[in-house]
N, CA, C and O atoms as a MOPAC input file, in Angstrom:
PM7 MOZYME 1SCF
protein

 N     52.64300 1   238.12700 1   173.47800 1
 C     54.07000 1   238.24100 1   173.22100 1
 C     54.50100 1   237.30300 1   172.08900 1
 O     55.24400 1   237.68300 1   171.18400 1
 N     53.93400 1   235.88700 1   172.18800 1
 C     54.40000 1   235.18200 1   170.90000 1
 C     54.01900 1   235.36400 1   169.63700 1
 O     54.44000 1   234.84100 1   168.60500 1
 N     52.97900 1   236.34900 1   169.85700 1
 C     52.22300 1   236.77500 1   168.09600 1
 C     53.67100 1   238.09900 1   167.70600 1
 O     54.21300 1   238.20500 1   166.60600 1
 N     53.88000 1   238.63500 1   168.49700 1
 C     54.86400 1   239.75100 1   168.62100 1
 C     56.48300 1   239.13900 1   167.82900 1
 O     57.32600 1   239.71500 1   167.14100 1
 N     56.38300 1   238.01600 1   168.23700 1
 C     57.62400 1   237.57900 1   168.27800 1
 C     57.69900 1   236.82200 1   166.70400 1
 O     58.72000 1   236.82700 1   166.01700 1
 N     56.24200 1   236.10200 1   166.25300 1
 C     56.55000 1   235.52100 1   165.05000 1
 C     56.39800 1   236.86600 1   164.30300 1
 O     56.39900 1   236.77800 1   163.07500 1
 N     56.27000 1   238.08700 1   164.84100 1
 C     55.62900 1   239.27400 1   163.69500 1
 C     57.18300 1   239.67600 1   163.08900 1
 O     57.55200 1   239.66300 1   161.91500 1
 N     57.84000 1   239.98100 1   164.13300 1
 C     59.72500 1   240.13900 1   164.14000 1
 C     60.34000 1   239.28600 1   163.02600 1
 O     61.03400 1   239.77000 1   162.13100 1
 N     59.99600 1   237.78300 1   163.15500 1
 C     60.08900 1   236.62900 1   162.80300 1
 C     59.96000 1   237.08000 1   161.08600 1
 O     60.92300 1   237.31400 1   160.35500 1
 N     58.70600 1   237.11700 1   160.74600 1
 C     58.14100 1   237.83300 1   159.56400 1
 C     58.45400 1   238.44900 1   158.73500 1
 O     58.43700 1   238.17300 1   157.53500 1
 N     58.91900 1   239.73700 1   159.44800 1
 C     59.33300 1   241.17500 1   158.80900 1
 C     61.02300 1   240.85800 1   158.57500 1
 O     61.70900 1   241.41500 1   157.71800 1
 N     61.47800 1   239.89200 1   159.49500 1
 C     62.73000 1   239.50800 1   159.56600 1
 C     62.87000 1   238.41000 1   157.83400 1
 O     63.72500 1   238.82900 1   157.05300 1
 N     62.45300 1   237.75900 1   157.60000 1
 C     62.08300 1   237.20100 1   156.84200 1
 C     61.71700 1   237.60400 1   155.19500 1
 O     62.06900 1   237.14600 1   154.10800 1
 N     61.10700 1   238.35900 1   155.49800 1
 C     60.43000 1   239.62000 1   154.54500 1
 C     61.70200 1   240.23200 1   153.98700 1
 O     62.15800 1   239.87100 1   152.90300 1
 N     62.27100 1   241.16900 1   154.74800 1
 C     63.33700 1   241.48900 1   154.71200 1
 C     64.62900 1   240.92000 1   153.63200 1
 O     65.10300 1   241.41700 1   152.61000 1
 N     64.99800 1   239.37700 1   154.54700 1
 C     65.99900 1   238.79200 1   153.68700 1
 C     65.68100 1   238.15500 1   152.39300 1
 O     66.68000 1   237.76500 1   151.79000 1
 N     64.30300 1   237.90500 1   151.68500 1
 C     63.89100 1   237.78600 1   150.97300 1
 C     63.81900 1   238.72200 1   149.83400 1
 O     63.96600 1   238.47700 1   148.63600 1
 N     63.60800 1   239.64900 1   150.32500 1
 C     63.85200 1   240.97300 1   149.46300 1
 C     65.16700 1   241.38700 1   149.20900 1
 O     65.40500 1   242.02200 1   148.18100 1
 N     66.25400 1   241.04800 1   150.19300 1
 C     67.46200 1   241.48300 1   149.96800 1
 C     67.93000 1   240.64900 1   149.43800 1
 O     68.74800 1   241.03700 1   148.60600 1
 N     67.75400 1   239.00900 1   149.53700 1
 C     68.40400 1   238.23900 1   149.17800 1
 C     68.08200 1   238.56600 1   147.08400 1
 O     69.04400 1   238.63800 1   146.32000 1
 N     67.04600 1   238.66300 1   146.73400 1
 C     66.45500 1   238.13800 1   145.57000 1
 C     67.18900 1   239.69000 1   144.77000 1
 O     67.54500 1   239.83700 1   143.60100 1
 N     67.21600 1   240.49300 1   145.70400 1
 C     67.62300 1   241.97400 1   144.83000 1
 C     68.82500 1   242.29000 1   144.23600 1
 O     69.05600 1   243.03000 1   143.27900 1
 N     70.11400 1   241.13800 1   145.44600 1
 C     71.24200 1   241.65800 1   145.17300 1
 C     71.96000 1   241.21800 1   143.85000 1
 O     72.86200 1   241.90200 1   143.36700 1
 N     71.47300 1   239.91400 1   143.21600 1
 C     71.79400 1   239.79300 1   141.72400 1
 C     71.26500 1   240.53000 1   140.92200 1
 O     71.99700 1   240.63800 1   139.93800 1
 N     70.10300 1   241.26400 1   140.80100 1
 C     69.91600 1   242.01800 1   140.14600 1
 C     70.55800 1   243.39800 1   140.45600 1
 O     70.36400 1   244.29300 1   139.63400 1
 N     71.27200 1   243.64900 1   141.51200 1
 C     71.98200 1   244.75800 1   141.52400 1
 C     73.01800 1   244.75400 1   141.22000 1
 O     73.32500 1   245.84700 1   140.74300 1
 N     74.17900 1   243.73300 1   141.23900 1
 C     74.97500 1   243.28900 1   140.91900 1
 C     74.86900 1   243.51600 1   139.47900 1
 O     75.79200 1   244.23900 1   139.10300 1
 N     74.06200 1   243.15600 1   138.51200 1
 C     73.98200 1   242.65700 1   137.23600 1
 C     73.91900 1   244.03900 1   136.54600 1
 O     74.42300 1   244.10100 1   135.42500 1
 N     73.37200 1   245.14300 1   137.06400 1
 C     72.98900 1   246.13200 1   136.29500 1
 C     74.97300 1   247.16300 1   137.18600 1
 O     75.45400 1   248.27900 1   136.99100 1
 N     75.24300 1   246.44700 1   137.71500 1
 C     76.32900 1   247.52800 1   138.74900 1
 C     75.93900 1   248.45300 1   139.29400 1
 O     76.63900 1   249.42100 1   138.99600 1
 N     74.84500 1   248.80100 1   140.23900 1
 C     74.05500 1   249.66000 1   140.71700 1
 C     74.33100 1   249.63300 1   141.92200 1
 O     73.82700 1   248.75300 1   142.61900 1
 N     75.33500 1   250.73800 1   142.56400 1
 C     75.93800 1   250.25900 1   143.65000 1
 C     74.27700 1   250.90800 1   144.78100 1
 O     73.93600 1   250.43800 1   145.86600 1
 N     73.83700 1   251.64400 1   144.28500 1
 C     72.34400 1   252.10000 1   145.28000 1
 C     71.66200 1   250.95400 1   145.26800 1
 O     71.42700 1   250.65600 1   146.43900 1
 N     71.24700 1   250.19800 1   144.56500 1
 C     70.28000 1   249.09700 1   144.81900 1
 C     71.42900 1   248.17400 1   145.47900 1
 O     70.85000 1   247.44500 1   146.28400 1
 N     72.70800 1   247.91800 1   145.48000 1
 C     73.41700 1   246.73800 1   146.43600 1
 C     73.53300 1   247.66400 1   147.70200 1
 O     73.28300 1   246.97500 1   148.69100 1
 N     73.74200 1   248.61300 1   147.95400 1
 C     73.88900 1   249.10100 1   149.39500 1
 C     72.33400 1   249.25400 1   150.02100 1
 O     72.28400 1   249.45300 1   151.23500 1
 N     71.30700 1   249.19100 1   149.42900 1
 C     70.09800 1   248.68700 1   149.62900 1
 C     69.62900 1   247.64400 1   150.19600 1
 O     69.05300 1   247.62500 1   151.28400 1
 N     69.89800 1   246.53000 1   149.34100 1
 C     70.48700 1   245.31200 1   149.58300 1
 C     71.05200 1   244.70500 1   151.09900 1
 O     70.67800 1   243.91200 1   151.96300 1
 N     72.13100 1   245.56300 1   150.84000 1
 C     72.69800 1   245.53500 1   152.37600 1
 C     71.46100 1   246.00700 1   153.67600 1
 O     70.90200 1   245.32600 1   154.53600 1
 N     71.39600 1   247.14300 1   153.40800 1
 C     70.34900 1   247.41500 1   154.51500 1
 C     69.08400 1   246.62800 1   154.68100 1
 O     68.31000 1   246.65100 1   155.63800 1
 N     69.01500 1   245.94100 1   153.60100 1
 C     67.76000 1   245.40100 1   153.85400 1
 C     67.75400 1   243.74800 1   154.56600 1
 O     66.81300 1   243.25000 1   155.18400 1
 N     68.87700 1   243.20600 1   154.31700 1
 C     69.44200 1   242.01100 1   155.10600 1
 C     70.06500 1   242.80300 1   156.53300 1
 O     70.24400 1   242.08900 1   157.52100 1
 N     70.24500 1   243.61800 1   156.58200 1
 C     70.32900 1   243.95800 1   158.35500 1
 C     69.31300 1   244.61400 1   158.59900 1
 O     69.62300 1   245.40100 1   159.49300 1
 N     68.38400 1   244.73300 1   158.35100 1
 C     67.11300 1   244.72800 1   159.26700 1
 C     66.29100 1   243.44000 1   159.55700 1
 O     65.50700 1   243.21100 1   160.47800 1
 N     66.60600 1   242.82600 1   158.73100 1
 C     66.21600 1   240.97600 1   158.95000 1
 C     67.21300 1   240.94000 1   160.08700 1
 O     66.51700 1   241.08000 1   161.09200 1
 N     68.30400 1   240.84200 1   160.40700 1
 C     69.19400 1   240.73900 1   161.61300 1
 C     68.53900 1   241.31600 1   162.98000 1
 O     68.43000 1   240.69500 1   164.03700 1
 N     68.13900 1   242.61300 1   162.72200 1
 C     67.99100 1   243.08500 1   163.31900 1
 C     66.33200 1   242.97300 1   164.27200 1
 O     66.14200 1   243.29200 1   165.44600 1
 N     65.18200 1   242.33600 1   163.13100 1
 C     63.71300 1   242.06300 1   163.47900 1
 C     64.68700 1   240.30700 1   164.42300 1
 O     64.61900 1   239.98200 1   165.60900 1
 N     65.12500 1   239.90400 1   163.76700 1
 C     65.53300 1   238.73500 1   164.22000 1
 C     66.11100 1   238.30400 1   166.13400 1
 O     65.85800 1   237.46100 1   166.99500 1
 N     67.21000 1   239.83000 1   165.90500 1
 C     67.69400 1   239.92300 1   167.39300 1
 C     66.21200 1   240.22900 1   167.98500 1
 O     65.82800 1   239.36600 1   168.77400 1
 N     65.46100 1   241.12200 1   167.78900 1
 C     64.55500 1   242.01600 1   168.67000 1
 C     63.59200 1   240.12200 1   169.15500 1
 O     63.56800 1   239.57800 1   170.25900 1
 N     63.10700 1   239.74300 1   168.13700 1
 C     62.06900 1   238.35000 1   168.34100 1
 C     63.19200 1   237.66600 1   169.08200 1
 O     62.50300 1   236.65500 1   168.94400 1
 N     63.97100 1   237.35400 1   169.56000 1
 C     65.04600 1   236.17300 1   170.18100 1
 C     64.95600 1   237.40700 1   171.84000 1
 O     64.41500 1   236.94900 1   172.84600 1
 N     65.30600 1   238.28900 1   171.85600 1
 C     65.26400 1   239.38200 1   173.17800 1
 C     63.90600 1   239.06200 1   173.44800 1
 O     63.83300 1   238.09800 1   174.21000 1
 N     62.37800 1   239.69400 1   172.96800 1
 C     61.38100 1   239.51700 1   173.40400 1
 C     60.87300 1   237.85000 1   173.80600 1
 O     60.05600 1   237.76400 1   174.72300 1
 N     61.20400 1   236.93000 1   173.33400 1
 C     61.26200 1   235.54500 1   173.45100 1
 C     61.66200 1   235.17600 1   175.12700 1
 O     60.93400 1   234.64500 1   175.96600 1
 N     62.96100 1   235.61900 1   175.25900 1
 C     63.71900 1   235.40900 1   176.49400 1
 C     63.46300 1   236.37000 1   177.85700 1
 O     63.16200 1   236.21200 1   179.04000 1
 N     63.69800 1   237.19000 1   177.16200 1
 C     63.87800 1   239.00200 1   178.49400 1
 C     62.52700 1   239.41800 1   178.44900 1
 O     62.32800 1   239.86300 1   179.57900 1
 N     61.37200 1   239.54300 1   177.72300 1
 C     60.02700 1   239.82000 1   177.24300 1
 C     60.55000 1   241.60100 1   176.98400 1
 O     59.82000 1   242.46500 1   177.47000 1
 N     61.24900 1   241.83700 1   176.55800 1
 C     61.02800 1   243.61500 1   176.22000 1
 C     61.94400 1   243.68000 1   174.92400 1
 O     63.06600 1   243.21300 1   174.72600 1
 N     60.89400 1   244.58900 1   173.91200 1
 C     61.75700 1   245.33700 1   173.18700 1
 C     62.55500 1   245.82100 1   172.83700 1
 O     61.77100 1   246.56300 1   172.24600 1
 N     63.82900 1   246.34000 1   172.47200 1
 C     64.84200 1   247.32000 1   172.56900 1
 C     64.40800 1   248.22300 1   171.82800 1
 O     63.65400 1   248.24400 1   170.85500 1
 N     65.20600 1   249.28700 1   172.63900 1
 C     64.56200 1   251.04500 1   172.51100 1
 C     65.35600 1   251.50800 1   171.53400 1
 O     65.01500 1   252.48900 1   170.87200 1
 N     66.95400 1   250.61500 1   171.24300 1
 C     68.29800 1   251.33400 1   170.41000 1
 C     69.08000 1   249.93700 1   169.97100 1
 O     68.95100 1   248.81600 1   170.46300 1
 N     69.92300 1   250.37000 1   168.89700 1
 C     70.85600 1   249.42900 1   168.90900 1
 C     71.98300 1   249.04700 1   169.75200 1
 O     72.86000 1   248.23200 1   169.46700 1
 N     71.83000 1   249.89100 1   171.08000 1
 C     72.72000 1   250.28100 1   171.61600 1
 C     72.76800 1   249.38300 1   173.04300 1
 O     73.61600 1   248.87900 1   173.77900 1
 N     71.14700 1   249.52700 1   172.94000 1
 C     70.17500 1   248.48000 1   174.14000 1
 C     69.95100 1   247.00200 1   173.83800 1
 O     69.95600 1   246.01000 1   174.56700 1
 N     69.72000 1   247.19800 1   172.32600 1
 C     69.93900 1   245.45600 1   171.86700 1
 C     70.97700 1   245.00900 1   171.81500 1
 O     71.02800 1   243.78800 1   171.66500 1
 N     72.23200 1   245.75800 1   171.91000 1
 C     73.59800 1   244.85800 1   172.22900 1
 C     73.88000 1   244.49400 1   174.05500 1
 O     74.54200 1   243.57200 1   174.53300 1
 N     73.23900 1   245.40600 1   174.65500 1
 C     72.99200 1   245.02200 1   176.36800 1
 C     72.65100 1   244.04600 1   175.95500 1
 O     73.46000 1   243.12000 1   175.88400 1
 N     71.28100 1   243.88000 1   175.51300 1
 C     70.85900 1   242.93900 1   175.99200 1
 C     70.68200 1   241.11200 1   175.39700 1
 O     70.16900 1   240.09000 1   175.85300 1
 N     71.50600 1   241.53300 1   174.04400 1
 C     72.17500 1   240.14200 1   173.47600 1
 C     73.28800 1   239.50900 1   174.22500 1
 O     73.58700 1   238.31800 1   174.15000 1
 N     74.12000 1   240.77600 1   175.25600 1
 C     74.92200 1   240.66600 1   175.89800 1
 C     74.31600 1   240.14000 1   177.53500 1
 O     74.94300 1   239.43900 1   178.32900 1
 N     73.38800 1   240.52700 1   177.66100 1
 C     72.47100 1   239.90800 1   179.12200 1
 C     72.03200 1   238.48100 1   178.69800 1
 O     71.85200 1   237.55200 1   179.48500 1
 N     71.90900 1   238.43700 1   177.58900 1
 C     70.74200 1   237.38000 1   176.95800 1
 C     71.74500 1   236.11700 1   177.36600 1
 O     71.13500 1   235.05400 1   177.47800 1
 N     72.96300 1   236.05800 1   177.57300 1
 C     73.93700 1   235.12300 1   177.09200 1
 C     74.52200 1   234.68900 1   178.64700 1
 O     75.23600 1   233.74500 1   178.98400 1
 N     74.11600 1   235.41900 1   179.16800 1
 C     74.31700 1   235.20100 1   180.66500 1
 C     73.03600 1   234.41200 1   181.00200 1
 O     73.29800 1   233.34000 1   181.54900 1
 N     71.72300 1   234.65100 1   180.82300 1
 C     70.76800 1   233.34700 1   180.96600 1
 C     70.64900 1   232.23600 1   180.11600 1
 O     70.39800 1   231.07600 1   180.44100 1
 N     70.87500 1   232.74800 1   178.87400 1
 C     70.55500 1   231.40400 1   178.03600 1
 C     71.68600 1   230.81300 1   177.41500 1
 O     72.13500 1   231.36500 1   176.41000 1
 N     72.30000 1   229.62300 1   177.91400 1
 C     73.78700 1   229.28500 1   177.49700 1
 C     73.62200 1   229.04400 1   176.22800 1
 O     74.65100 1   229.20000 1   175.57000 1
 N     72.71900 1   228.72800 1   175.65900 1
 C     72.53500 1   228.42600 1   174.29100 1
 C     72.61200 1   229.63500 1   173.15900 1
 O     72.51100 1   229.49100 1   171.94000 1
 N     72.78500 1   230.66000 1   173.77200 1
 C     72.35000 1   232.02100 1   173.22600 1
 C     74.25700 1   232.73700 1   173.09100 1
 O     74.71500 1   233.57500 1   172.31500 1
 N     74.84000 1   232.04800 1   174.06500 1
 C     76.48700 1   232.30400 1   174.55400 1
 C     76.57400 1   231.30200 1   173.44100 1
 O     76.29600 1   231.56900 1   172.27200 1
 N     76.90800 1   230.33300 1   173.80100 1
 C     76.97700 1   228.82500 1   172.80500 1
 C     76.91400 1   229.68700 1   171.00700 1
 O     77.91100 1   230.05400 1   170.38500 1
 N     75.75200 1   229.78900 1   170.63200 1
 C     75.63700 1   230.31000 1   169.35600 1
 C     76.05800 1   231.56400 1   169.22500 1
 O     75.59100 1   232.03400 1   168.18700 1
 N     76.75400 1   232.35600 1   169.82300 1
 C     77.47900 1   233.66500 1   169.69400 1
 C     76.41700 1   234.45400 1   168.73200 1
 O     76.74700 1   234.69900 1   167.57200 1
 N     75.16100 1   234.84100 1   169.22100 1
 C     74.01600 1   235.66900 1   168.73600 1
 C     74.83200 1   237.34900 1   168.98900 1
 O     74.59900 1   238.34500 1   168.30500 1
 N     75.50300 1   237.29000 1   169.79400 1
 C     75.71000 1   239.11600 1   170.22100 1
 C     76.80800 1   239.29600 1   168.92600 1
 O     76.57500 1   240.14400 1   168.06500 1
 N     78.26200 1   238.26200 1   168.84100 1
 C     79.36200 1   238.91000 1   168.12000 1
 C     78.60100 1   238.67600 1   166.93500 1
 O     78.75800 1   239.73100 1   166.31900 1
 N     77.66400 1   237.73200 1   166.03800 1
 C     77.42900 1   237.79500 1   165.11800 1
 C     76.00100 1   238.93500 1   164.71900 1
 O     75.47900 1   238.96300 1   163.60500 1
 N     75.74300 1   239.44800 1   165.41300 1
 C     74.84800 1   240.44100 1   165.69900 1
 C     75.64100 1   241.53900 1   165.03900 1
 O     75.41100 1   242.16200 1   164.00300 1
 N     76.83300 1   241.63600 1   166.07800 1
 C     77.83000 1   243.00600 1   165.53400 1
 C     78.46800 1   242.78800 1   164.36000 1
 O     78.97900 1   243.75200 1   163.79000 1
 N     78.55800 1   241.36200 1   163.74200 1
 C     79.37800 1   241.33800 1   162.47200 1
 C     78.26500 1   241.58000 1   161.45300 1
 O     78.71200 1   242.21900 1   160.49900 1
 N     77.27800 1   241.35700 1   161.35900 1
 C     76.46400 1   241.64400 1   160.47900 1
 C     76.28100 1   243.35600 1   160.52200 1
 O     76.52200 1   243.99000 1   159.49500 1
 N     75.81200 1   244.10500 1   161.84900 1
 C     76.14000 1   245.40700 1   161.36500 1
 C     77.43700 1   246.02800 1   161.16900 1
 O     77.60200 1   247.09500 1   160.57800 1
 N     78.25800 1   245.39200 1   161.63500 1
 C     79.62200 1   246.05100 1   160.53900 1
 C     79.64900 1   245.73900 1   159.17600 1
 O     80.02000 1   246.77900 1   158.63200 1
 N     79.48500 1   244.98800 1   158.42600 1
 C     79.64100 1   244.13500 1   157.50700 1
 C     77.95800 1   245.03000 1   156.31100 1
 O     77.80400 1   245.59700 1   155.22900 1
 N     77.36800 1   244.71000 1   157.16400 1
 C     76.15800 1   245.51300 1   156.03500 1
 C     75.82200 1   246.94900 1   155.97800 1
 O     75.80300 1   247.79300 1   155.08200 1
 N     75.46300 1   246.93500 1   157.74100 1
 C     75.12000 1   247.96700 1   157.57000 1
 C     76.20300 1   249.50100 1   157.80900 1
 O     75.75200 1   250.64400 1   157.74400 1
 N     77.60400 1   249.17300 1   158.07400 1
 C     78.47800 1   250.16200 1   158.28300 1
 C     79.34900 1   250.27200 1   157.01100 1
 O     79.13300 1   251.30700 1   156.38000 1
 N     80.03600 1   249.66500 1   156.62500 1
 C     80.77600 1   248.57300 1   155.53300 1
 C     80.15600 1   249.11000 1   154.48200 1
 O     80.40900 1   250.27800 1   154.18700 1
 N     79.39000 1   248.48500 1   153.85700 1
 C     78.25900 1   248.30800 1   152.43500 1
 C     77.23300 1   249.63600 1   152.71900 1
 O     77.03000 1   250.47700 1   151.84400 1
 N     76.56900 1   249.70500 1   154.17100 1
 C     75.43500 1   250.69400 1   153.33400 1
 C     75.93200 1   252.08700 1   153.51200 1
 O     75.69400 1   252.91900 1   152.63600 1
 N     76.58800 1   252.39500 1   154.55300 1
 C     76.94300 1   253.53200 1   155.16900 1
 C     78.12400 1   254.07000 1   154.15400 1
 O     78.12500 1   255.04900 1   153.40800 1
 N     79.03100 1   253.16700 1   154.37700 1
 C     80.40200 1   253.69600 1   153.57100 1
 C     80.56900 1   253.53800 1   152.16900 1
 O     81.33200 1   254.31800 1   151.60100 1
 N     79.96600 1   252.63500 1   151.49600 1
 C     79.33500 1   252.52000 1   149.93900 1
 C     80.41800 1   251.41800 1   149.46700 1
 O     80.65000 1   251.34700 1   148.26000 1
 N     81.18800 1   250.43300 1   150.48600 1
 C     82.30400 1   249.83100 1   150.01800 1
 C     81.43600 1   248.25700 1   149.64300 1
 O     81.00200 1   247.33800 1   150.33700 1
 N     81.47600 1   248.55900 1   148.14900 1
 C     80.96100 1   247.19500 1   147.84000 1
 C     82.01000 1   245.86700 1   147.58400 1
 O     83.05900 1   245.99900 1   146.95300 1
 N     81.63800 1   244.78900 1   148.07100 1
 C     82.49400 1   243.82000 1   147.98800 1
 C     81.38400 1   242.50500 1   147.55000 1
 O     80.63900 1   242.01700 1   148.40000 1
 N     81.39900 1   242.07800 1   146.27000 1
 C     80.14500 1   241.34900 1   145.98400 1
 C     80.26400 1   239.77600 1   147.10200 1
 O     79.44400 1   239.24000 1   147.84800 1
 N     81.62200 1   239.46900 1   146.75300 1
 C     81.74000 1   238.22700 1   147.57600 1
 C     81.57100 1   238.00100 1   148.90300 1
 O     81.27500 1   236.91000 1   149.39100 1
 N     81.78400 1   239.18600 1   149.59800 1
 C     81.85400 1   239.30700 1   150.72000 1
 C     80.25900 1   239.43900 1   151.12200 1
 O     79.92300 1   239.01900 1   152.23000 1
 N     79.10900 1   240.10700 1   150.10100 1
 C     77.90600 1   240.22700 1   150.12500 1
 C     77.27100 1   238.86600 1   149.84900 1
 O     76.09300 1   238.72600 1   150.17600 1
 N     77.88700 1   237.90700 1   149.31700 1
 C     77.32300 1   236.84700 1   149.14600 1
 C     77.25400 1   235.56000 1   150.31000 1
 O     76.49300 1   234.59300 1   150.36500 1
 N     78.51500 1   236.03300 1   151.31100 1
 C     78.58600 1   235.43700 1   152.33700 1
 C     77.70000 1   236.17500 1   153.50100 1
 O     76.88900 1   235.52600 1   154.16100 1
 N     77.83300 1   237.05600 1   153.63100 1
 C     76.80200 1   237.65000 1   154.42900 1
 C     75.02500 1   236.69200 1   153.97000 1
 O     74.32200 1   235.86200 1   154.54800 1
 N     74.98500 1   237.18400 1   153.09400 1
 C     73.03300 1   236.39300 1   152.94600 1
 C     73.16800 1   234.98600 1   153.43800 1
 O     72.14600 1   234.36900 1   153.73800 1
 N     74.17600 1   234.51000 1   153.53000 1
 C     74.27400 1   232.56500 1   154.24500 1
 C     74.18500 1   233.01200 1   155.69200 1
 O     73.36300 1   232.60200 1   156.51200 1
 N     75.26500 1   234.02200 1   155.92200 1
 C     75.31600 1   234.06500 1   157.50400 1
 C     73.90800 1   234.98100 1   158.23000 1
 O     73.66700 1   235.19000 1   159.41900 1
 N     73.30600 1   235.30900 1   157.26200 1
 C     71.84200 1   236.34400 1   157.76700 1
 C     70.75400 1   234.94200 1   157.73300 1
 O     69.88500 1   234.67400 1   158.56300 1
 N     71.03400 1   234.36100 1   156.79400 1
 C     69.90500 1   233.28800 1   156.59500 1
 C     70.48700 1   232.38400 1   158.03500 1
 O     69.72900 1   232.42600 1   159.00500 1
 N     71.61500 1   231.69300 1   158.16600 1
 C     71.56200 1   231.22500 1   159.46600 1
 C     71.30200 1   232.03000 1   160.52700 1
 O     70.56800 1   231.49300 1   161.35700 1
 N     71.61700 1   233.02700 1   160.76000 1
 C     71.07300 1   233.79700 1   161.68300 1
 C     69.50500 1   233.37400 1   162.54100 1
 O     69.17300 1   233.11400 1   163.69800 1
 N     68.72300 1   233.51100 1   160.97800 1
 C     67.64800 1   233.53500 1   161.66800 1
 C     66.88200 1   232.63100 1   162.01600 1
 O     65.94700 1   232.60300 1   162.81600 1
 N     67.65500 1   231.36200 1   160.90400 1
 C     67.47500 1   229.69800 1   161.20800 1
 C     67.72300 1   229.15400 1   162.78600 1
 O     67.12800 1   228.17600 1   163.23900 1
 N     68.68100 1   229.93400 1   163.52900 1
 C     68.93700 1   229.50900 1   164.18100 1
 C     68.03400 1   230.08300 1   165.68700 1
 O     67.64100 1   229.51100 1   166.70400 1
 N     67.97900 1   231.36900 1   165.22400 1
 C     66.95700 1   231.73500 1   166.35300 1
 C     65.53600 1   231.47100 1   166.15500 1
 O     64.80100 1   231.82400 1   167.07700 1
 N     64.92900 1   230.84400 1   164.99300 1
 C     63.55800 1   229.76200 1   165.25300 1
 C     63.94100 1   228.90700 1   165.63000 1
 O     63.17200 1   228.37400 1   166.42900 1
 N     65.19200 1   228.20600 1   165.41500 1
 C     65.23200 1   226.68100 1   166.19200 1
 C     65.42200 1   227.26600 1   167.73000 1
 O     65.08500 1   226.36000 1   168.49200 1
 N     65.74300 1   228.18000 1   168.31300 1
 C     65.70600 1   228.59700 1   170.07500 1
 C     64.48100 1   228.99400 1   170.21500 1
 O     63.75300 1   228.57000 1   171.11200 1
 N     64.10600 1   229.89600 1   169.29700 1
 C     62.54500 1   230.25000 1   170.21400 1
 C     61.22800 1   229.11400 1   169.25100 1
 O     60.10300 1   229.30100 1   168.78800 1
 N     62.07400 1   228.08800 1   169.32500 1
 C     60.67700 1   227.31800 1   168.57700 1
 C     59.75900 1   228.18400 1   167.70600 1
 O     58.59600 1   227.78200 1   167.74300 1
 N     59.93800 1   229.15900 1   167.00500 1
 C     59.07700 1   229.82900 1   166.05500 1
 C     58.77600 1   229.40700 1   164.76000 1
 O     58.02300 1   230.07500 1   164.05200 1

């Protein structure tokens, strides 16, 4: 389970790295496909991120996004630290914000994209400092 969990960790990682490094260059050329890219690609770092913090605690996967909000929402009922750091509402602000917002609806807002990559990068800072990863 913990090889599982730094793999999440990883791809989570992977992810914001790629999104992070892309979105000035999307920006620069005004390419709203490579910034709504961008976007999606920093909420799937959110998203490898929630799944490694669930398998960490609950030991199971989620099947949906629908199941990983159960269970960010269960998660917070055992781990006060997990309530404490509001992992579930910032869970949902990141997919409103990237992936509904920016990738879905095509509404680019650069500044607003620039605050997002701080709050994705803490994100996931914060769930290695809980699951010691």
């Amino acid at each position: 389970m913990a090889e599982r969990v730094r793999t999440f960790l990883e791809d989570a990682e992977s992810f914001f790295e790629r999104g992070r490094s892309e979105l000035e260059e999307g920006i620069k050329r005004g390419d709203q496909y490579m910034i709504r890219d961008v976007a999606e690609k920093l909420w799937n770092a959110v998203v490898n991120t929630a799944n490694a913090l669930i398998l960490h605690f609950l030991g199971v996967v989620p099947a949906s996004h629908w199941e990983l909000r159960k269970l960010l929402e269960k998660l917070e009922d055992v781990v006060e630290e997990a309530e404490r750091l509001g992992f579930r509402d910032r869970y949902g602000g990141r997919e409103r914000y990237l992936h509904e917002m920016t990738f879905y609806d095509g509404i680019i807002d650069v500044e607003m994209l620039k605050r997002e990559v701080e709050k994705v990068r803490k994100y996931i800072d914060d769930v290695k400092k809980l699951t010691r990863a």
